[in-house]
Phi, psi and omega in degrees: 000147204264142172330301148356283176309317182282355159290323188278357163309289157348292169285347203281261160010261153346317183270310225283317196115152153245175198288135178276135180290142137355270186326350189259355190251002177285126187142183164264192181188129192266078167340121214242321183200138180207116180333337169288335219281297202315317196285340167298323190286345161269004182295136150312322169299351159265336192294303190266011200280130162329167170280350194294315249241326193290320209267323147336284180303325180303290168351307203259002172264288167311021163231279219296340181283305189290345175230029167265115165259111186245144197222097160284100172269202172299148167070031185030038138281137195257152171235118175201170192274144171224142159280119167217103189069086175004078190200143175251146219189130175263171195223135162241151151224201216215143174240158141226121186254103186289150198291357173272025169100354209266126193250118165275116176240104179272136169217090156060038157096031161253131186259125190224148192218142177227136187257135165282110187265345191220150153198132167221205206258008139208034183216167176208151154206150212231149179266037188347101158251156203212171154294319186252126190279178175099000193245350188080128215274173211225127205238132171221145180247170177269139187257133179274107182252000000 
C-alpha cells in the first residue's frame, strides 16, 4: 500500500461514523422541527392565506410538532403518535438498526426507513427515505422525564 493513501483511509473512516447502539436512542423525543413545515410555511399559499386560513394553519403545525412523540424502549421497540384522516392515534412498532444508521420502523406491516444523521444525549435528527425524495429531515429533542 502506497504511503500516500493512508491519511485518505483514514479520513475515509473517520467521516463514515460508528454505527449508533440502540441504547443511545432510548427515551423519549419531541419533534421539534421538520423541513417539510418550512416549504409549507414558505408556500405561496401559505404566504397568501387568510388570517382565518393562516391561523387555521398555524394551528395544525404547532399540534403536529407538539404531539408527535417518538418512545424508543426496550426490546427495539418504538412507541409513537401518527396522524390519520387528521386524527392523532398511537403505534408501537418493531427496529432495526443497521450498522450505516439506518432505522426500520416496522408498524404492523407498514415499512418505514430513516437515516439517522445526528443523535446526542439530547438531540436527535432523523432523514426520511421514501420514494418521494424530498420531504426532509426531521429534528427531536429529548424530553427529561
Amino acid at each position: 500500500m502506497n504511503l500516500i493513501n493512508i491519511p485518505a483511509l483514514i479520513l475515509f473512516f473517520f467521516l463514515q461514523g460508528s454505527p449508533i447502539q440502540m441504547q443511545e436512542l432510548l427515551g423519549k423525543w419531541q419533534l421539534v422541527h421538520f423541513d417539510g413545515i418550512d416549504r409549507i410555511r414558505n408556500s405561496p399559499q401559505f404566504r397568501s392565506a387568510n388570517p382565518t386560513a393562516l391561523a387555521d394553519m398555524q394551528a395544525k403545525i404547532k399540534n403536529r410538532l407538539e404531539n408527535t412523540i417518538y418512545k424508543f424502549v426496550e426490546n427495539d421497540s418504538l412507541l409513537f403518535t401518527d396522524f390519520q384522516n387528521q386524527r392523532m392515534i398511537q403505534k408501537k412498532a418493531k427496529l432495526e438498526l443497521s450498522p450505516e444508521n439506518i432505522l426500520t420502523i416496522n408498524s404492523g406491516g407498514e415499512i418505514r426507513k430513516a437515516k439517522i444523521v445526528e443523535v446526542t444525549d439530547s438531540k436527535l435528527v432523523l432523514e426520511p427515505i421514501s420514494d418521494s425524495p424530498g420531504s426532509g429531515k426531521l429534528t427531536f429533542e429529548k424530553i427529561i422525564e
